[in-house]
mmCIF file of the N, C-alpha and C atoms, coordinates in Angstrom:
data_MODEL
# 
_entry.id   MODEL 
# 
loop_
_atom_site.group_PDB 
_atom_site.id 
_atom_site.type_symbol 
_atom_site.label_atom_id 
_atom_site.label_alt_id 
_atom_site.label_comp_id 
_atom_site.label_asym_id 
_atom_site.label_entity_id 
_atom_site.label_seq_id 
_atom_site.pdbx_PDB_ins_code 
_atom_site.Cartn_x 
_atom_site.Cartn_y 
_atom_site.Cartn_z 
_atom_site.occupancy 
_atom_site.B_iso_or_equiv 
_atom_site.pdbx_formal_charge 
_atom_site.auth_seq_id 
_atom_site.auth_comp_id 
_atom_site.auth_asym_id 
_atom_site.auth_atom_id 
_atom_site.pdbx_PDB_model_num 
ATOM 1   N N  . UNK A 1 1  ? 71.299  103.086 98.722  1.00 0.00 ? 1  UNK A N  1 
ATOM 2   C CA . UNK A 1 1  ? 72.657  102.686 99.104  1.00 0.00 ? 1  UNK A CA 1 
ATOM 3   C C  . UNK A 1 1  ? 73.482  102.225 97.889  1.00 0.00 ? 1  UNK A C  1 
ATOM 4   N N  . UNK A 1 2  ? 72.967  101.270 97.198  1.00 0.00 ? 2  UNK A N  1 
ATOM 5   C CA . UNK A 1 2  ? 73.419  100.905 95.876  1.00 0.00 ? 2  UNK A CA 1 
ATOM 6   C C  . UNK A 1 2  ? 74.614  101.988 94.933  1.00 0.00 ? 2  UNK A C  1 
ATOM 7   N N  . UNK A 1 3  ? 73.241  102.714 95.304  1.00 0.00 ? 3  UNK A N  1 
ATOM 8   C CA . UNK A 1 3  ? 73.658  104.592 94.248  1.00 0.00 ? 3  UNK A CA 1 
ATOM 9   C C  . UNK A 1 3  ? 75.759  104.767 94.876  1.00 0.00 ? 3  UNK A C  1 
ATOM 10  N N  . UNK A 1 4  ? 75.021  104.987 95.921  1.00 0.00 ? 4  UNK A N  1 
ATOM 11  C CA . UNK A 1 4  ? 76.482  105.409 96.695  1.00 0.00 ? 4  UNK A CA 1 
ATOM 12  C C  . UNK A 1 4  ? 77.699  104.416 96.177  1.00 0.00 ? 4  UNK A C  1 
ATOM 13  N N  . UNK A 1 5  ? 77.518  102.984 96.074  1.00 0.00 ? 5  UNK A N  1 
ATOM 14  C CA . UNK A 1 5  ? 78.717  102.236 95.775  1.00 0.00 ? 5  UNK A CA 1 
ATOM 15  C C  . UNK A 1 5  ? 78.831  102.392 94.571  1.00 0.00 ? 5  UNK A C  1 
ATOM 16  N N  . UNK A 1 6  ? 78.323  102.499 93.768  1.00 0.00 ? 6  UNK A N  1 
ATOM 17  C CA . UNK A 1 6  ? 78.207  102.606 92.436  1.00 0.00 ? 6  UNK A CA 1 
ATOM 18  C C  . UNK A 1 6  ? 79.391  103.812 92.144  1.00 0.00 ? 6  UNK A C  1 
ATOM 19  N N  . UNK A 1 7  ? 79.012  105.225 92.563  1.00 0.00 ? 7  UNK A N  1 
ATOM 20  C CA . UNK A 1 7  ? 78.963  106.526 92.454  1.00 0.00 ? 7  UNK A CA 1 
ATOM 21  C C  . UNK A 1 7  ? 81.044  106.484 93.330  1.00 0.00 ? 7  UNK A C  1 
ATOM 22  N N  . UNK A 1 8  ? 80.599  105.820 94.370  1.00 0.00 ? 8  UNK A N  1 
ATOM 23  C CA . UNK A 1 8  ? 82.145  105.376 94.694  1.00 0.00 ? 8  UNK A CA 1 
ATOM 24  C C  . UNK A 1 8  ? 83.423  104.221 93.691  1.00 0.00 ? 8  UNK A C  1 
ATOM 25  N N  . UNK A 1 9  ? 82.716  103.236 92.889  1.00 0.00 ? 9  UNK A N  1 
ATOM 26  C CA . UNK A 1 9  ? 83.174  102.518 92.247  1.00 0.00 ? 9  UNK A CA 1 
ATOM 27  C C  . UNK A 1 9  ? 83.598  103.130 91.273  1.00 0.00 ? 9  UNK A C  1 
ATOM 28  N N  . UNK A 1 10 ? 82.808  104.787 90.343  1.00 0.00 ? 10 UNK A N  1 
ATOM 29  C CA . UNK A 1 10 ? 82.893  104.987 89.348  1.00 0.00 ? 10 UNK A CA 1 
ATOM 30  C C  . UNK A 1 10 ? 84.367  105.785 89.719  1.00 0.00 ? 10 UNK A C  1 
ATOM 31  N N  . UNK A 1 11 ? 84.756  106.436 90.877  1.00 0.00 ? 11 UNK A N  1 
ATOM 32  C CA . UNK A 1 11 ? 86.165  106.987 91.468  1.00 0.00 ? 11 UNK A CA 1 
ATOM 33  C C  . UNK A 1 11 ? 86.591  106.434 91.675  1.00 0.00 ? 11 UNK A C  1 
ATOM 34  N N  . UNK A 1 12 ? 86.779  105.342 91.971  1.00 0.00 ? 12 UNK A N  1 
ATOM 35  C CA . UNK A 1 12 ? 87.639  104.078 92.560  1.00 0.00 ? 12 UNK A CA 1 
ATOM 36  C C  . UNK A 1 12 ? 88.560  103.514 91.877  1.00 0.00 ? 12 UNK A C  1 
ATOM 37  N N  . UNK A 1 13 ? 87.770  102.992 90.652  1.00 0.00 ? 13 UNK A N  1 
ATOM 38  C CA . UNK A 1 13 ? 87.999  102.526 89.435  1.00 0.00 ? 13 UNK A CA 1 
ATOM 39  C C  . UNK A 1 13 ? 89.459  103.237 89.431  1.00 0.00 ? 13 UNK A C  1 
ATOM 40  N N  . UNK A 1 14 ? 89.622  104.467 88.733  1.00 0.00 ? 14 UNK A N  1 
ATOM 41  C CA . UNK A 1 14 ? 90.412  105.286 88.175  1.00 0.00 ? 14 UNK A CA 1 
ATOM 42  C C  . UNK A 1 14 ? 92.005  105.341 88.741  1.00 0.00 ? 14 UNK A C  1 
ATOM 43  N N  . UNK A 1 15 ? 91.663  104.464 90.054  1.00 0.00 ? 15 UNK A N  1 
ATOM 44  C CA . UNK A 1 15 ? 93.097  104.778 90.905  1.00 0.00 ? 15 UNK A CA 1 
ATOM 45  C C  . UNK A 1 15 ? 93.316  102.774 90.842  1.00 0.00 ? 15 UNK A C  1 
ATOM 46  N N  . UNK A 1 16 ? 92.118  102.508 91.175  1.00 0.00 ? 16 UNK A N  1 
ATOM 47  C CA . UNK A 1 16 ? 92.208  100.596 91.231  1.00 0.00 ? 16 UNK A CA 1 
ATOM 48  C C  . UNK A 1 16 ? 92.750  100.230 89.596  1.00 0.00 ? 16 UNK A C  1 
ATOM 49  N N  . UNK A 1 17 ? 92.278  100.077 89.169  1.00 0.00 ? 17 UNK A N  1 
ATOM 50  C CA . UNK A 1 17 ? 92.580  99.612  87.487  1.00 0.00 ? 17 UNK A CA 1 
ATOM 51  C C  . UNK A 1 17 ? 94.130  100.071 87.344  1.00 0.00 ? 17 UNK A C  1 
ATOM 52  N N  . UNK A 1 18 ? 94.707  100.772 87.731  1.00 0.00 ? 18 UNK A N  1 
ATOM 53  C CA . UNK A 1 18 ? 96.468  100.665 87.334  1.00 0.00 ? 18 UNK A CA 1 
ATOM 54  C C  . UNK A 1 18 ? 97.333  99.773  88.572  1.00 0.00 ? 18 UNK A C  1 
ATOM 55  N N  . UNK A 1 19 ? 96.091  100.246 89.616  1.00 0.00 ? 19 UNK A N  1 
ATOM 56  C CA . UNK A 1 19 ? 96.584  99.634  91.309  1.00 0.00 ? 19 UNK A CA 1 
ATOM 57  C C  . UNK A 1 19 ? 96.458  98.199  91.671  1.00 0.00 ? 19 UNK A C  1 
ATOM 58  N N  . UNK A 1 20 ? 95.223  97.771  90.735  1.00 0.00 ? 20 UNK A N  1 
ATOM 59  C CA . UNK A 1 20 ? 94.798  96.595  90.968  1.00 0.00 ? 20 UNK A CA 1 
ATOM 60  C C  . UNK A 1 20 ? 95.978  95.297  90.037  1.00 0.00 ? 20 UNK A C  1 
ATOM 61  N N  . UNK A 1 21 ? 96.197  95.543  88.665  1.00 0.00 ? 21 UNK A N  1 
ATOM 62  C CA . UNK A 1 21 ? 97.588  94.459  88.461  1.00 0.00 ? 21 UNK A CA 1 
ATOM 63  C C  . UNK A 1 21 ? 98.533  95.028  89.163  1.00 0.00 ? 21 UNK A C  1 
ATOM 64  N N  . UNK A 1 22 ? 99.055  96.421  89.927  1.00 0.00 ? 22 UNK A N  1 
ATOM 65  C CA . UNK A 1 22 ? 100.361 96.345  90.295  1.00 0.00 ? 22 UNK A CA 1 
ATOM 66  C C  . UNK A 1 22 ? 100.008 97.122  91.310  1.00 0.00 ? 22 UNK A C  1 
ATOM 67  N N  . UNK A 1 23 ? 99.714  96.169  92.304  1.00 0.00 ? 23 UNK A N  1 
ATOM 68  C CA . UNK A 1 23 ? 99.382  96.959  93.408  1.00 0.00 ? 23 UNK A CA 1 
ATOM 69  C C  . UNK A 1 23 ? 100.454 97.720  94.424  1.00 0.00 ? 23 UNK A C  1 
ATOM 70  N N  . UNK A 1 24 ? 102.129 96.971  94.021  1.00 0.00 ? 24 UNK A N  1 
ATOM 71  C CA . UNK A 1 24 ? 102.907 97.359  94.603  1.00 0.00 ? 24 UNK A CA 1 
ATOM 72  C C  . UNK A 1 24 ? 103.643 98.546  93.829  1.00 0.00 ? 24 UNK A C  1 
ATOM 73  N N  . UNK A 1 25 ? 102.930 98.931  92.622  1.00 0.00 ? 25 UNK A N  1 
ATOM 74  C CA . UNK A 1 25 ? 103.589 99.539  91.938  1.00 0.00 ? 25 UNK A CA 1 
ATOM 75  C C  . UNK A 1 25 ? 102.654 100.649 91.470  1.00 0.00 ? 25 UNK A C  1 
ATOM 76  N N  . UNK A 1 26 ? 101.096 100.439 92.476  1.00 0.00 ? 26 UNK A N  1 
ATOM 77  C CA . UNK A 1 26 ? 100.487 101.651 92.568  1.00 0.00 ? 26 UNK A CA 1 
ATOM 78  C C  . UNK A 1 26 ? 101.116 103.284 93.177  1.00 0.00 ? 26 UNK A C  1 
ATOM 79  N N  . UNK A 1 27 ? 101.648 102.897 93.658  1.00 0.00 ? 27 UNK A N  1 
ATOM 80  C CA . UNK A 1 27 ? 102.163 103.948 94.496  1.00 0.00 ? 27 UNK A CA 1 
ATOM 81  C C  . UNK A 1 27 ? 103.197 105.055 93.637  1.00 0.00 ? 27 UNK A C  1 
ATOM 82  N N  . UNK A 1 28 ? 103.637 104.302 92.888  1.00 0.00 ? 28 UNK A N  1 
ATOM 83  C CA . UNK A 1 28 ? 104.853 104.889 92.138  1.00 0.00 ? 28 UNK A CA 1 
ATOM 84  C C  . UNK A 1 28 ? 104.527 104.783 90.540  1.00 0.00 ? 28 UNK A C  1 
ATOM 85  N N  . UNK A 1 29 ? 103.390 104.085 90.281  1.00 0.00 ? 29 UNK A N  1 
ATOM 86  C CA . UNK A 1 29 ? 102.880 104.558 88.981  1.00 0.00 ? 29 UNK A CA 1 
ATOM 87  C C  . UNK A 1 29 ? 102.759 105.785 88.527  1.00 0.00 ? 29 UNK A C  1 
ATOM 88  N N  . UNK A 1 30 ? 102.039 106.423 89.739  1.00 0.00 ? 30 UNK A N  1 
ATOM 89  C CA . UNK A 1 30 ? 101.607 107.669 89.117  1.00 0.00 ? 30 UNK A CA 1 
ATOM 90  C C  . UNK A 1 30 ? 102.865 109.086 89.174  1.00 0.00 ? 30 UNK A C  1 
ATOM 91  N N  . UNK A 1 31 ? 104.205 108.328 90.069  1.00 0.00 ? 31 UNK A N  1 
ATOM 92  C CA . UNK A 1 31 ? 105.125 109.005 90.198  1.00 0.00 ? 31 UNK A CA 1 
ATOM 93  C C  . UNK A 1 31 ? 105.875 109.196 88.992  1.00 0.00 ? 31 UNK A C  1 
ATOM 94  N N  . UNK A 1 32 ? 106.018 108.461 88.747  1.00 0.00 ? 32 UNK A N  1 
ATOM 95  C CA . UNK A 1 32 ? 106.755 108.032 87.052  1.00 0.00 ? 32 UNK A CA 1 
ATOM 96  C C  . UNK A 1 32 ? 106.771 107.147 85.933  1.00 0.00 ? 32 UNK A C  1 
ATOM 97  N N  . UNK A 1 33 ? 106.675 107.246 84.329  1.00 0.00 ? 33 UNK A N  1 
ATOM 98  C CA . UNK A 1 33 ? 105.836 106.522 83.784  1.00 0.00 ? 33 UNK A CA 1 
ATOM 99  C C  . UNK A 1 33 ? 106.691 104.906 83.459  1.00 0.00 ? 33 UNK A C  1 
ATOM 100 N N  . UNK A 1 34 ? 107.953 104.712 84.259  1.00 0.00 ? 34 UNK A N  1 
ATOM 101 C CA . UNK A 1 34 ? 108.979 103.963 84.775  1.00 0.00 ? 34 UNK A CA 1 
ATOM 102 C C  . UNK A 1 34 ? 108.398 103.020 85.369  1.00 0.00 ? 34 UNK A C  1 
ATOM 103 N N  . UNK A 1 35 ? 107.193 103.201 86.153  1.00 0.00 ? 35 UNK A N  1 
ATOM 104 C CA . UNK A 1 35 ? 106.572 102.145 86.849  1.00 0.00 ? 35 UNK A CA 1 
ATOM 105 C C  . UNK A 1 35 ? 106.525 100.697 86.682  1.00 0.00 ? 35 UNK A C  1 
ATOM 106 N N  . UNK A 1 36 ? 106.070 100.501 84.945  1.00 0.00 ? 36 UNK A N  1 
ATOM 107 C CA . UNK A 1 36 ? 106.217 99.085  84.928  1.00 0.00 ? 36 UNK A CA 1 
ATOM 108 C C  . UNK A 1 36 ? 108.136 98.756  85.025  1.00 0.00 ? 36 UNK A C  1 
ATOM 109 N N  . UNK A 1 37 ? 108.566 99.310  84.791  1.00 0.00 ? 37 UNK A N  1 
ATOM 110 C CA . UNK A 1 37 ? 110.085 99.447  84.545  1.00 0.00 ? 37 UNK A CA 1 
ATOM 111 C C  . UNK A 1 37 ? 110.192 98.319  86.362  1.00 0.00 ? 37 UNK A C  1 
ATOM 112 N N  . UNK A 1 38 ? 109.919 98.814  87.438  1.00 0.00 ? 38 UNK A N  1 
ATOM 113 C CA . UNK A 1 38 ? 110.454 98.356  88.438  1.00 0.00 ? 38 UNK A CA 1 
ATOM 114 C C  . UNK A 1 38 ? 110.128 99.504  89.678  1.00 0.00 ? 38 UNK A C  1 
ATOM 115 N N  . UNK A 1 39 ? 110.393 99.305  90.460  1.00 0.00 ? 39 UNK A N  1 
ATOM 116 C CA . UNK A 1 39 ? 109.542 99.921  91.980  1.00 0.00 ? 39 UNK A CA 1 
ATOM 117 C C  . UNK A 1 39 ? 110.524 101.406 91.984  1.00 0.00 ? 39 UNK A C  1 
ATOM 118 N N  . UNK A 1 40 ? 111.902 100.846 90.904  1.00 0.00 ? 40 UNK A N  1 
ATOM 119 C CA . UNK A 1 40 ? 113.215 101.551 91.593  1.00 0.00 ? 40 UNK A CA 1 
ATOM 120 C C  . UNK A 1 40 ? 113.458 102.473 90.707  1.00 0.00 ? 40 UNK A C  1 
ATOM 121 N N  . UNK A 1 41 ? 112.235 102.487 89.499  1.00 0.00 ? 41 UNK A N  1 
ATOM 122 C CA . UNK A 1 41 ? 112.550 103.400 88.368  1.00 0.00 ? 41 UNK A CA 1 
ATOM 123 C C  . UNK A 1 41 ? 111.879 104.774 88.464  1.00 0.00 ? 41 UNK A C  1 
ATOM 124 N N  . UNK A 1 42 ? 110.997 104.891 89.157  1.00 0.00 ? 42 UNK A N  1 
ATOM 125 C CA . UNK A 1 42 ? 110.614 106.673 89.714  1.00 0.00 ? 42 UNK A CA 1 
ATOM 126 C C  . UNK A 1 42 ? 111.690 106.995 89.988  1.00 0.00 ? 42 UNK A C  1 
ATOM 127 N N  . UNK A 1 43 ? 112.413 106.359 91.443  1.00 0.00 ? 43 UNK A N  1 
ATOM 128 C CA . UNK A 1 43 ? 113.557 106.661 92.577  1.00 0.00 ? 43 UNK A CA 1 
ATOM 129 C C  . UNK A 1 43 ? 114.619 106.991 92.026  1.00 0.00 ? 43 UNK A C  1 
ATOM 130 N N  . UNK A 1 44 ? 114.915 105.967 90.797  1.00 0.00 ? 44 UNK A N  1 
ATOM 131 C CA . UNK A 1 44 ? 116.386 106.175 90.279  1.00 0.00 ? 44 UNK A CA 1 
ATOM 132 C C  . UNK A 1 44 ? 116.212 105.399 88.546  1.00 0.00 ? 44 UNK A C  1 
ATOM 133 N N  . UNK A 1 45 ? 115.834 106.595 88.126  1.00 0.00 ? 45 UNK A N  1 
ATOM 134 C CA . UNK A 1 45 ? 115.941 106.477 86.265  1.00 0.00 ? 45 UNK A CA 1 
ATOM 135 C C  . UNK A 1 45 ? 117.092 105.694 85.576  1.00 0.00 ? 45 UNK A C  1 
ATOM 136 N N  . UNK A 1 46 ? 118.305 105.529 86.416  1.00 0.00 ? 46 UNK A N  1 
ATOM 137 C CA . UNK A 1 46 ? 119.191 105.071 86.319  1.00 0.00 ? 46 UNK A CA 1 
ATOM 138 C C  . UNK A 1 46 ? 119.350 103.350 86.802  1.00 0.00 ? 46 UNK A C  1 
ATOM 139 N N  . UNK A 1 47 ? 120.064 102.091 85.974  1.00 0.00 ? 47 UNK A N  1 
ATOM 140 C CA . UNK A 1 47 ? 119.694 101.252 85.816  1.00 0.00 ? 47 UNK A CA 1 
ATOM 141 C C  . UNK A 1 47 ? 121.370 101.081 87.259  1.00 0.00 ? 47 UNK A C  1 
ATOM 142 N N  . UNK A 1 48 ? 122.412 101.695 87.048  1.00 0.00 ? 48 UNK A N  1 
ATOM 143 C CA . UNK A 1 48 ? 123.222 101.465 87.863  1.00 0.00 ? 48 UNK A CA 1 
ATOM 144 C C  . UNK A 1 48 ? 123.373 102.209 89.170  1.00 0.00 ? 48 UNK A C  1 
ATOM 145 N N  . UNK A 1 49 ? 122.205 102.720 89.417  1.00 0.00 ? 49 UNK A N  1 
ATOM 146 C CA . UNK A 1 49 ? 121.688 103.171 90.591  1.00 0.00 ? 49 UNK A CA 1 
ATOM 147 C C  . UNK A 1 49 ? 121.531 102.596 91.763  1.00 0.00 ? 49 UNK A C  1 
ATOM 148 N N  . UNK A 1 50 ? 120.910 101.190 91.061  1.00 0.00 ? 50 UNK A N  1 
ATOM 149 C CA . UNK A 1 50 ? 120.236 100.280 91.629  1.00 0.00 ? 50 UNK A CA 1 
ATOM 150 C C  . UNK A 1 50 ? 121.258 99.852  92.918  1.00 0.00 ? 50 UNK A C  1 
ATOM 151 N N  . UNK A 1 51 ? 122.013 99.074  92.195  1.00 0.00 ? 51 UNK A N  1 
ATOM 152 C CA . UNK A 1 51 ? 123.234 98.923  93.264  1.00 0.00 ? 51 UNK A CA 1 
ATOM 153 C C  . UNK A 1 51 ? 123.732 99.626  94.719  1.00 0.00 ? 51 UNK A C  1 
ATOM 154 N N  . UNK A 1 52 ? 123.078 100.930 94.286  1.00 0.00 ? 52 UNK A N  1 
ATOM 155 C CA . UNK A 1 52 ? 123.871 101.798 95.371  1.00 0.00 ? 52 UNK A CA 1 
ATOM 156 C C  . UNK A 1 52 ? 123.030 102.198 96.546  1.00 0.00 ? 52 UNK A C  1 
ATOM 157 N N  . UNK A 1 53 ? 122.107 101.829 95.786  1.00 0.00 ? 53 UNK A N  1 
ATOM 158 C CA . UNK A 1 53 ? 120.686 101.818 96.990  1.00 0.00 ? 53 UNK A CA 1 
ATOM 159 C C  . UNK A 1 53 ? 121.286 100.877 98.447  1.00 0.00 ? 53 UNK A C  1 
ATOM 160 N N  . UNK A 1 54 ? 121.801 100.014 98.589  1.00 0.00 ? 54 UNK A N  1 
ATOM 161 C CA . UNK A 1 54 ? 122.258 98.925  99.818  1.00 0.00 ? 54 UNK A CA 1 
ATOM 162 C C  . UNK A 1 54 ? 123.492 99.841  99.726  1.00 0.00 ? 54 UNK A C  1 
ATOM 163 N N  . UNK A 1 55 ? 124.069 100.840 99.046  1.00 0.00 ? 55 UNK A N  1 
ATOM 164 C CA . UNK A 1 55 ? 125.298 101.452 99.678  1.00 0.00 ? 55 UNK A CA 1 
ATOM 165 C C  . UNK A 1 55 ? 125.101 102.432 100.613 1.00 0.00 ? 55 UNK A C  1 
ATOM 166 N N  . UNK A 1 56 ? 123.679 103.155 100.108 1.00 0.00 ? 56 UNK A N  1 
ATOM 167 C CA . UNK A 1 56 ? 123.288 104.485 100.525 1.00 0.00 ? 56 UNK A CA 1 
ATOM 168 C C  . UNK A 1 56 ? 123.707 104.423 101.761 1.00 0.00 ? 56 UNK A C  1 
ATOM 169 N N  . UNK A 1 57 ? 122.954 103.519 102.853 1.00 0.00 ? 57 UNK A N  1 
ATOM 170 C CA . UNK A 1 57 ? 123.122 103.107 103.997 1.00 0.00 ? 57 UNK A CA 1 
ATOM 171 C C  . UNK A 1 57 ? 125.065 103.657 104.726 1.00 0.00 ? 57 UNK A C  1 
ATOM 172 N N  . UNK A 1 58 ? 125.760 102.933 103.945 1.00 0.00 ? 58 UNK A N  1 
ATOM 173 C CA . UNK A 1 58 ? 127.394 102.614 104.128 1.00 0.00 ? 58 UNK A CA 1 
ATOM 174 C C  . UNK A 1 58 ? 127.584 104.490 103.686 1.00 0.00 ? 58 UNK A C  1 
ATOM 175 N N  . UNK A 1 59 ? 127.260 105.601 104.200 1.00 0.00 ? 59 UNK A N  1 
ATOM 176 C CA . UNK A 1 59 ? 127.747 106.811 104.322 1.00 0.00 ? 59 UNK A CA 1 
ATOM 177 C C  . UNK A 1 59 ? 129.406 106.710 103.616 1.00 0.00 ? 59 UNK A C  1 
ATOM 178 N N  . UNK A 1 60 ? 130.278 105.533 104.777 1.00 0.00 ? 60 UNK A N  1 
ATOM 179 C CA . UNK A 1 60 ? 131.554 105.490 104.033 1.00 0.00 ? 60 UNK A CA 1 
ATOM 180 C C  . UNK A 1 60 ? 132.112 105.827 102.783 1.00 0.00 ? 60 UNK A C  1 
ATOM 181 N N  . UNK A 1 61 ? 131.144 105.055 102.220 1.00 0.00 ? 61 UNK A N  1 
ATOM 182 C CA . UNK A 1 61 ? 131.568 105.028 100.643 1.00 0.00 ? 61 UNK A CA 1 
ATOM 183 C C  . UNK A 1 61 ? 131.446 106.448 100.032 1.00 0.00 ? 61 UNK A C  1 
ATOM 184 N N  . UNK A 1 62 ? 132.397 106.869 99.049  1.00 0.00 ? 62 UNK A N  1 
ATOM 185 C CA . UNK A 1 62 ? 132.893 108.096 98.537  1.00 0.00 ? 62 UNK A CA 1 
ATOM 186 C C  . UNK A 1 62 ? 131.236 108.681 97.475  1.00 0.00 ? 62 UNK A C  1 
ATOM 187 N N  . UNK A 1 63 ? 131.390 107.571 96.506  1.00 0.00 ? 63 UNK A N  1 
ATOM 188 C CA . UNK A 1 63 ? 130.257 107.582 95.247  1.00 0.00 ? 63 UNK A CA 1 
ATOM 189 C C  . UNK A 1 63 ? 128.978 107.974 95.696  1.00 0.00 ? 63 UNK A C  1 
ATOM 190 N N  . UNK A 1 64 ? 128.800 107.835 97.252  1.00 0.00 ? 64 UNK A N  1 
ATOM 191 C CA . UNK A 1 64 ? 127.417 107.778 97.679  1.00 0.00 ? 64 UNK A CA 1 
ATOM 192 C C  . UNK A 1 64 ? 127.019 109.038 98.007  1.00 0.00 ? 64 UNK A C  1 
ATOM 193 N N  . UNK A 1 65 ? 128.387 110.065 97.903  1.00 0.00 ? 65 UNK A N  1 
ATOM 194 C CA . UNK A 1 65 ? 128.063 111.265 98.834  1.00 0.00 ? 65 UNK A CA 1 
ATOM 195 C C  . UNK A 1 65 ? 126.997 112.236 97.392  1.00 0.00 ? 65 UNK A C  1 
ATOM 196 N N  . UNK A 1 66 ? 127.685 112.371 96.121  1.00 0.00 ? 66 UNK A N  1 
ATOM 197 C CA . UNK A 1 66 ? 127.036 112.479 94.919  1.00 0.00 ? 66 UNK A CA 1 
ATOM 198 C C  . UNK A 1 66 ? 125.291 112.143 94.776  1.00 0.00 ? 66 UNK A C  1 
ATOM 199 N N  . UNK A 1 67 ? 125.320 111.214 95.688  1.00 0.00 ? 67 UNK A N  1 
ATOM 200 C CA . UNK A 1 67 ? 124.154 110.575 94.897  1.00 0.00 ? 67 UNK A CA 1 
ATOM 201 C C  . UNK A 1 67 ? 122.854 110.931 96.241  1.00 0.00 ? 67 UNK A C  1 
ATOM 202 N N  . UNK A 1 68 ? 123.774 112.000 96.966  1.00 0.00 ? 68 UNK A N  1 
ATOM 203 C CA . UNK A 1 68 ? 122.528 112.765 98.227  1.00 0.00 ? 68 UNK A CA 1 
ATOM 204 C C  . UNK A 1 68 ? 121.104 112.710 97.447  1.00 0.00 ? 68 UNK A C  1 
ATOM 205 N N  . UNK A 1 69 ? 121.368 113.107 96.867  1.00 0.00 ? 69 UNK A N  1 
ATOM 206 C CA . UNK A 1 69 ? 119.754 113.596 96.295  1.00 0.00 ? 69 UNK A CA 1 
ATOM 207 C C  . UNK A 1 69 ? 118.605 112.998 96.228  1.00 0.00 ? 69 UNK A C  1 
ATOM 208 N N  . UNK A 1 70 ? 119.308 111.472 95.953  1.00 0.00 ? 70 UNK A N  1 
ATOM 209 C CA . UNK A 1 70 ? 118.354 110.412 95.660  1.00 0.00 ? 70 UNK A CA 1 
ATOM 210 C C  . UNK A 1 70 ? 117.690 109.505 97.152  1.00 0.00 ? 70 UNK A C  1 
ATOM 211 N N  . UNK A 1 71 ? 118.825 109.853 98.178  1.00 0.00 ? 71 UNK A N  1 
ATOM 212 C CA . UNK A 1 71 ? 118.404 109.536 99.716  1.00 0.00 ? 71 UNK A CA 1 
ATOM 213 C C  . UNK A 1 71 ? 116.740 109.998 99.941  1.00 0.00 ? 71 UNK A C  1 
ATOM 214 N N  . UNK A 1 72 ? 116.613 111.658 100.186 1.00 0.00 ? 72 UNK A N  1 
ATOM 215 C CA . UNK A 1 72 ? 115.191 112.076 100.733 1.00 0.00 ? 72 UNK A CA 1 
ATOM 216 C C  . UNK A 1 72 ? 114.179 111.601 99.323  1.00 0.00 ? 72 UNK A C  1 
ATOM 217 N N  . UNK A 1 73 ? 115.071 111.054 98.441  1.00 0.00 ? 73 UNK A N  1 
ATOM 218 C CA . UNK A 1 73 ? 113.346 110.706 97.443  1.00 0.00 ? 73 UNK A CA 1 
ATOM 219 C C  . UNK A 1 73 ? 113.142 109.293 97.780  1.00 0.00 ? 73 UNK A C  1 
ATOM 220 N N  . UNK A 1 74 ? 114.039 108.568 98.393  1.00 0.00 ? 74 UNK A N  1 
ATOM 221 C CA . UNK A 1 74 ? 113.550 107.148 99.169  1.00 0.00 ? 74 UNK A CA 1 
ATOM 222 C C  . UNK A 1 74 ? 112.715 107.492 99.836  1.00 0.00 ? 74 UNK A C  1 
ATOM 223 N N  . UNK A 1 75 ? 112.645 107.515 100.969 1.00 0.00 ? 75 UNK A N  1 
ATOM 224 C CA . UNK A 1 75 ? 112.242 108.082 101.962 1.00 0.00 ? 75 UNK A CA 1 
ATOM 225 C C  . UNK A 1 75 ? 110.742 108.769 102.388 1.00 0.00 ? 75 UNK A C  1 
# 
């Protein structure tokens, strides 16, 4: 049995060790190398992006229609 955890630990490792300090930022580590950057730097490379993320929502707004693209990569 040992063998087996071991043999699982040695795969484990490889995804835990970037997952394990940033576990919230496992997910999107491996999306983009932005990761330590912030959760929002895969999503949007752009630092004034950020902002528009709580606009996305507000369709209204003109600037937001441009920035379609970045909607289905939330998501």
């Amino acid at each position: 049995m040992p063998t087996e955890k071991a043999d699982f630990s040695t795969i484990l490792p490889h995804l835990q060790i970037p997952g394990t300090p940033r576990s919230p930022r496992s997910p999107l580590f491996p999306l983009g190398p932005g990761g330590p950057a912030g959760p929002t730097s895969p999503l949007t490379p752009t630092n004034p992006v950020g902002p528009f993320l709580p606009d996305c929502p507000g369709s209204p707004l003109s600037p937001v229609v441009p920035k379609g693209p970045v909607l289905p990569l939330k998501p």
